[in-house]
C-alpha positions in Angstrom: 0.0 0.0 0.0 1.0 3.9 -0.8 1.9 5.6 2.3 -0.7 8.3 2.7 0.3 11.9 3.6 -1.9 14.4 4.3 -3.1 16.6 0.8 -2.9 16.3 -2.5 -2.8 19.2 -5.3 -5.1 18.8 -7.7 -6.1 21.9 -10.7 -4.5 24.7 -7.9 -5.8 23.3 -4.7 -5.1 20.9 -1.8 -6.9 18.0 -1.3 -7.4 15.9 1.6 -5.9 12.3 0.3 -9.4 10.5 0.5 -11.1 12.8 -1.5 -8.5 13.5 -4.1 -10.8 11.9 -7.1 -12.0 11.8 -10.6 -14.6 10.8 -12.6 -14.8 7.4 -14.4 -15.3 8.3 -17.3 -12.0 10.5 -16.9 -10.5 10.1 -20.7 -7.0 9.4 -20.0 -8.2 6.4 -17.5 -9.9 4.5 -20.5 -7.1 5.7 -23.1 -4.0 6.2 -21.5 -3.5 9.7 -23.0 -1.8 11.0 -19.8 1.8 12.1 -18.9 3.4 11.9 -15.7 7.0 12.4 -13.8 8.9 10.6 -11.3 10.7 13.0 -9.0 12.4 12.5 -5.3 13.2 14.5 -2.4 15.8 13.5 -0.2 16.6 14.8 3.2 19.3 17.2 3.8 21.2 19.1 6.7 19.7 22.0 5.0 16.0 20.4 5.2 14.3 18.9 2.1 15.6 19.0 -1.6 14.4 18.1 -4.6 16.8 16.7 -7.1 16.7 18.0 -10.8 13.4 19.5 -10.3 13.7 22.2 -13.2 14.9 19.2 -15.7 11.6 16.7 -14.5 9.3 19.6 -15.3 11.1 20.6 -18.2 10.0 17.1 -20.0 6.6 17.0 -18.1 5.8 20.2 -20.4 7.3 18.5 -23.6 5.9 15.4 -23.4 2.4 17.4 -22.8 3.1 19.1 -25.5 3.7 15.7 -27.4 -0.3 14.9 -27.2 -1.1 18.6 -27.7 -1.8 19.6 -24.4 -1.5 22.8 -22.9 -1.1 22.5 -19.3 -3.2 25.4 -17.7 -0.2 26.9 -14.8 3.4 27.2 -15.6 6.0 25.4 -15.0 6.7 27.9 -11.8 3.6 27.6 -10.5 4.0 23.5 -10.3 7.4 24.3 -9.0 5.7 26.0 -6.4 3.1 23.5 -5.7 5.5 21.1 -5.3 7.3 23.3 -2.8 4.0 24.0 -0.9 2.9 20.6 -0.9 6.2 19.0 0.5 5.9 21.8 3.0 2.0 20.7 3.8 2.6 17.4 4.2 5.8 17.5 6.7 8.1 15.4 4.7 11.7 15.3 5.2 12.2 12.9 2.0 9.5 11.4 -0.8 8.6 10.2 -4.4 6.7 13.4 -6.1 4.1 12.4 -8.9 3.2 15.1 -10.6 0.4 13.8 -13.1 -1.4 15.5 -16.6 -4.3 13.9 -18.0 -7.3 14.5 -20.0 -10.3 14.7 -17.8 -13.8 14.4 -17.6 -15.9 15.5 -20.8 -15.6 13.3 -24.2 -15.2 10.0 -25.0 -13.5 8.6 -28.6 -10.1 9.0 -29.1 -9.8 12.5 -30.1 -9.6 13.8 -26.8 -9.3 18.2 -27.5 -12.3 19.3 -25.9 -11.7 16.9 -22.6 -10.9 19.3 -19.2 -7.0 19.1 -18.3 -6.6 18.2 -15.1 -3.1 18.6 -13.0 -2.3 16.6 -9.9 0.6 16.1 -8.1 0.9 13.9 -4.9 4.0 12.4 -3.1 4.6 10.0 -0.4 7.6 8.6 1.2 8.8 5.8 -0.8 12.0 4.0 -0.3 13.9 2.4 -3.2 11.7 1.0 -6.1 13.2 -2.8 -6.4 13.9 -2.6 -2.7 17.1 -4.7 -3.2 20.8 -3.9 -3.3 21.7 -6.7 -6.4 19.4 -7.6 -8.9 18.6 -10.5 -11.3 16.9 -9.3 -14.6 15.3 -11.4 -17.6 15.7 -10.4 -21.4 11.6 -9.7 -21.8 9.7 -11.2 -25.2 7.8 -8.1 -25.1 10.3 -5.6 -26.7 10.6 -1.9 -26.5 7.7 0.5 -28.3 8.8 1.1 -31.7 10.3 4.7 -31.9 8.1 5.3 -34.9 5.1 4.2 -33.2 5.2 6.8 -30.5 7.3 9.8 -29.2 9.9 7.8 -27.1 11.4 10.5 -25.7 7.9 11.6 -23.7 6.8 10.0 -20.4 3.6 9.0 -21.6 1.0 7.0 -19.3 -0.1 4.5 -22.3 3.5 3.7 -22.9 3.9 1.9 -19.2 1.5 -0.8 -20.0 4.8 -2.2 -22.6 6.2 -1.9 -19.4 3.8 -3.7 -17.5 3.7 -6.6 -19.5 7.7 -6.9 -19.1 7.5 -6.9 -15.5 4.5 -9.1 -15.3 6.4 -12.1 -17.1 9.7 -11.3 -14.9 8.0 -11.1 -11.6 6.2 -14.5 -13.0 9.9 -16.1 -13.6 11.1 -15.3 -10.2 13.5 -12.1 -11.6 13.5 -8.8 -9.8 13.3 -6.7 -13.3 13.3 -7.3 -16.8 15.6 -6.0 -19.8 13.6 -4.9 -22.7 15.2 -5.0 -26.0 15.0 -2.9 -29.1 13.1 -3.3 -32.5 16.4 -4.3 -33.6 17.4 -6.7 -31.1 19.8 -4.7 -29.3 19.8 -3.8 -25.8 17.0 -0.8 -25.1 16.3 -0.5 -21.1 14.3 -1.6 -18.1 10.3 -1.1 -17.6 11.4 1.9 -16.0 15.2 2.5 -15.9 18.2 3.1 -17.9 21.0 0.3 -18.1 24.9 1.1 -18.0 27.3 -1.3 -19.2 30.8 -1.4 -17.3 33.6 -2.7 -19.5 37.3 -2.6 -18.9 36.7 0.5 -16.6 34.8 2.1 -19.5 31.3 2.8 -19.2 28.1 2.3 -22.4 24.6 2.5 -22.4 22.0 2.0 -25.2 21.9 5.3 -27.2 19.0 7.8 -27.8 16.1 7.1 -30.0 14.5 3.8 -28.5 14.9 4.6 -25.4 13.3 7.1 -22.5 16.6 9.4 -21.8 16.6 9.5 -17.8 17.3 12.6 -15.9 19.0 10.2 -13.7 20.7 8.8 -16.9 22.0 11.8 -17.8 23.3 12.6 -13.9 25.3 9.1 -14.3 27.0 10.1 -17.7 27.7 13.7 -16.6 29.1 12.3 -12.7 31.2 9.7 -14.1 32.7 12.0 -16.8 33.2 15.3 -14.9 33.7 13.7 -11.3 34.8 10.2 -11.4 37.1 10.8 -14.8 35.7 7.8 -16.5 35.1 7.5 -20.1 31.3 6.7 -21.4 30.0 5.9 -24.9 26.6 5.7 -26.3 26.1 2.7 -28.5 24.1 -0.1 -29.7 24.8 -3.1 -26.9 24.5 -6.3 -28.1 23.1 -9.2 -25.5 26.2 -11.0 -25.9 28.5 -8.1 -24.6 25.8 -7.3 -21.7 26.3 -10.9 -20.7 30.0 -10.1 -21.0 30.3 -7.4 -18.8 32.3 -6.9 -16.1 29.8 -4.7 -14.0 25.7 -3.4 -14.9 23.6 -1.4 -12.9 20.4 0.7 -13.7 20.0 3.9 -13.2 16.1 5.8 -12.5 14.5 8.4 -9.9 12.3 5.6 -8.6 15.2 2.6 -8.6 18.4 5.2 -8.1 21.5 3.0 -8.7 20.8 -0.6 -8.2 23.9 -3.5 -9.0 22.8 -6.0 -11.9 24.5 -9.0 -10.8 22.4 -11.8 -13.1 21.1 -11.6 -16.3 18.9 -14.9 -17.1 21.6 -17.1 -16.0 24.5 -15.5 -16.3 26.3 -14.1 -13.3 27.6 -10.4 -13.8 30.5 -9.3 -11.4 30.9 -12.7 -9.7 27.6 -11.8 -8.3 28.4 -8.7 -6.4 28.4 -4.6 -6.6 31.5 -3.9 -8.7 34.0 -1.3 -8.2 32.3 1.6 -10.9 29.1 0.8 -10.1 29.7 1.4 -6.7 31.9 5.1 -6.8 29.1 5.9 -9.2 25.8 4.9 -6.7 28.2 6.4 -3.4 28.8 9.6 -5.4 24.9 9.5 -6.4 23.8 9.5 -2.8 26.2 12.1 -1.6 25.0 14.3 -4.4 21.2 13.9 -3.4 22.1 14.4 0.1 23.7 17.6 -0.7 26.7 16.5 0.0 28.9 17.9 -3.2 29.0 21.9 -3.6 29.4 21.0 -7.6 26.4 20.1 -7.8 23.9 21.8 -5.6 22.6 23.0 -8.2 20.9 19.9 -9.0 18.7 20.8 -5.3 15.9 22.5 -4.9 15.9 23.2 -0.9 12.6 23.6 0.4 12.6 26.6 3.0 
């Protein structure tokens, strides 16, 4: 069950949990035609901070803007609900779900005259696969076709793909699965980004079938500037993810998490490896505020 906290914002006011609602015959809830972010707090000396708040909302408005919707308060103004509503509800850290969908109004899948509605909640959540090493399965389902969709937008209809990927894992006793591209190379998890560690060099699947993280592009940026390690986007083969000397994914909700089996093959003799550990230590210590580089990733809430 979702811890409850105490409001949630929904079109510009705050809601008691219970009786933050919507209508079934909302239009997104049949169709899927809604967009969403993933976005943590953590706790700090200096109080609450929100980590690459600017960047989540940044793609929140593009990939609204993807199903031609034009969210009715600006990007400050959900900055500052955010702000308000991690202030309301007394948390020190959470998972903030700030949510777009078309409302209540019109059914058939041309949804322009539906009502937008805009609700964010957030609860304290503590790491998605709740593990420290995990064991993924290659998924039959593979990755949406980039010319099916907009890949690049977090789209609600999208996560059913992902669904389906996890379902069948979960089924075959595996903590995640590994979705593959239309091409047959590596593409990501249900809802992370894979790294590859090779030779103390780092890959991950390039752009263009793939959803690129904000915490994928904290990983590239932190091993490059901080950790002076050398990273390269490319098409990964299964065979040289099963040769790897280290994997890990990387995601808001799942952080840094150690892949250390893929089917049946045992990555890193089973344990963290030495990259994927500098890379999930420096992570933390970055999110706790703990690096003057890069406070400027926090959003301290006052």
């Amino acid at each position: 069950m979702i811890p409850k906290t105490k409001k949630i914002w929904v079109d510009g006011k705050f809601v008691d949990w219970e009786k933050a609602k919507v209508h079934i015959l909302t239009h997104s809830l049949h169709y899927g035609g809604g967009v969403f972010e993933g976005i943590r707090a953590y706790e700090t000396e200096r109080g609450p901070a929100v980590f690459r708040l600017k960047e989540h909302l940044k793609r929140l408005f593009f990939s609204s803007s993807v199903l031609g919707i034009k969210i009715p308060f600006s990007q400050k103004e959900i900055e500052k609900a955010i702000i308000d509503l991690i202030k309301i509800n007394k948390v020190k850290q959470c998972y903030i779900r700030p949510l777009v969908i078309f409302g209540y109004g019109v059914m058939g899948l041309y949804p322009k005259k539906a009502l937008i509605n805009v609700i964010i909640s957030l609860w304290p959540w503590k790491k998605y696969l709740g593990k420290n090493l995990v064991k993924v399965k290659i998924s039959k389902f593979i990755r949406i076709h980039p010319r099916s969709t907009v890949v690049e937008a977090k789209i609600c209809g999208h996560y059913v793909n992902s669904i389906l990927a996890s379902i069948e894992a979960k089924k075959e006793g595996f903590d995640e699965a590994l979705l593959l591209d239309y091409k047959g190379f590596i593409a990501e998890g249900p809802g992370e980004n894979i790294f590859l560690v090779k030779n103390k060099k780092i890959f991950t699947p390039k752009k263009g079938s793939i959803l690129p993280g904000i915490t994928r592009d904290t990983v590239i940026t932190i091993a490059k500037q901080k950790l002076n390690l050398k990273v390269e986007e490319k098409e990964i083969t299964l065979r040289e993810l099963k040769n790897a000397d280290e994997l890990f994914f990387a995601g808001t909700a799942v952080e840094i998490s150690p892949i250390v089996q893929v089917e049946r093959t045992i990555i890193s003799n089973g344990k963290e490896g030495e990259v994927t550990k500098k890379i999930r230590e420096l992570y933390q210590r970055i999110v706790s505020g703990k690096e003057p580089r890069y406070l400027k990733w926090l959003k301290f809430i006052q």
